[in-house]
C-alpha positions, 0 to 999 in steps of 0.5 A: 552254375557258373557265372553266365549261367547266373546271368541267365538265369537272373535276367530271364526272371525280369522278361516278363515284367519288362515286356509288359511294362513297354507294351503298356507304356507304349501303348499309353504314351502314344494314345496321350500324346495323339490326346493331348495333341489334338486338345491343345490344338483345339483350346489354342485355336479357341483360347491362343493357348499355343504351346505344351510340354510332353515328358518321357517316361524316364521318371516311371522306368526308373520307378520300375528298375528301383522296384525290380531291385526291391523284388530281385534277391530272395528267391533268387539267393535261395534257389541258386545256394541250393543248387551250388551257386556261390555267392559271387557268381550270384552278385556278379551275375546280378551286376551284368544284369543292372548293367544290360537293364539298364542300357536296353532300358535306356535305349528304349525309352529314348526310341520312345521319345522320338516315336513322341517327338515325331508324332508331335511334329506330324500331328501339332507343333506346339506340344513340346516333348521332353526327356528327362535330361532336357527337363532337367539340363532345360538351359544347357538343352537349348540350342544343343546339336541333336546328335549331341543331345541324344547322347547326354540324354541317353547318358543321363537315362542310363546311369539314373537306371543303373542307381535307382536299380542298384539302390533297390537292391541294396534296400531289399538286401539290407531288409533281408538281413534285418529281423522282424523288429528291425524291419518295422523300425527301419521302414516306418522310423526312417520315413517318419524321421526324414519326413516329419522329426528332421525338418521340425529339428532343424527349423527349431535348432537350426533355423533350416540350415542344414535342409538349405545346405542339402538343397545346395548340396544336391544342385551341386552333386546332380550338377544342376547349379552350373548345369553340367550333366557330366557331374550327375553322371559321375554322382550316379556311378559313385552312389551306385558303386558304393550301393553294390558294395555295401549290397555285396558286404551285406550277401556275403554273411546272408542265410537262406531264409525260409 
């Protein structure tokens, strides 16, 4: 089996689960949107309540991608090494398969969003929606040309797909290579210490220090701070790169596990 074939294969393995998920979320978003439209008009007539904001669905595809990486390798690894698929077709068939994800995914949810704003327009003025790019880059959005704007956000959702996929992957690859007692190390300490012994450490130590410098550090890398998108998607394609990289280092050594 040759790449192609992988690809294939690999891709075909999320059909199911994205078309469910898109029937739902369609189907969802529009009935809240016609919801929330209609309860906005009625308390702003009563109360001068006037204006509302709707977000995408961002947020939630690219929960689903990092899920879809958690649950992307196992069965996958263990039926193509039975049958002669080496690893690297493997991998770079998993590569094509974020990338095509990702961008169909982010075409999609970008559909969605003017499905949503054209409702809202028809239906209430005063219910804004939002993408993920323009509840983040808000000041950098604002009087933007809407060609422009489209594709920024439909950048921003793509590469954001492409890292929390990438990221799930390496997570489920990394789990696979580790023992029982690995396993539970690292899923319970890592959160324990990130969330509860870090921050006591550095407060004590550090006088908070250090949480400050990663607050500084994330505005600065997610281009928030000076509110340049550009530097969020050259942050995103490193951290992915790096994440396929270790994920690849990780399957070359990897046996098929029963």
């Amino acid at each position: 089996m040759n790449i192609k074939n992988s690809y294939r294969y690999q891709i075909m393995d999320h059909k199911k689960s994205i078309m469910i998920y898109y029937i739902i979320i369609y189907c969802v978003t529009i009935l809240m949107l016609l919801g929330f439209s209609l309860f906005t008009m009625k308390i702003g007539t009563s109360s001068g309540v006037t204006e509302s904001q709707f977000t995408g669905v961002g947020s939630a595809t690219a929960l689903f991608l990092f899920i879809s990486g958690l649950n992307s390798f196992k069965e996958n690894f263990g039926m193509m090494l039975q049958n002669g698929v080496s690893r690297k077709s493997l991998f770079l068939g998993r590569a094509y398969v974020i990338a095509t994800l990702s961008f169909v995914m982010a075409v999609l949810d970008n559909i969605l969003l003017l499905i949503t704003k054209s409702i809202a327009g028809f239906l209430n003025r005063d219910v804004d929606c939002l993408s993920q790019f323009e509840s983040v880059f808000l000041e950098k959005s604002q009087g933007m040309n809407s060609v422009l704007l489209g594709m920024e956000s439909f950048l921003y959702d793509l590469f954001i797909y492409v890292f929390a996929f990438t990221l799930g992957y390496l997570v489920t690859l990394m789990f696979y290579r580790l023992n029982k007692q690995g396993k539970i190390l690292v899923g319970a300490g890592v959160p324990i210490f990130f969330i509860v012994i870090f921050p006591i450490l550095d407060y004590i130590l550090f006088k908070s220090r250090i949480t400050l410098f990663i607050y500084k550090a994330y505005g600065f890398l997610m281009g928030t701070r000076t509110q340049q998108p550009f530097i969020a998607f050259i942050t995103f394609c490193v951290f992915s790169a790096v994440f396929m990289g270790i994920s690849w280092l990780l399957m070359r050594k990897a046996v098929v596990k029963q």
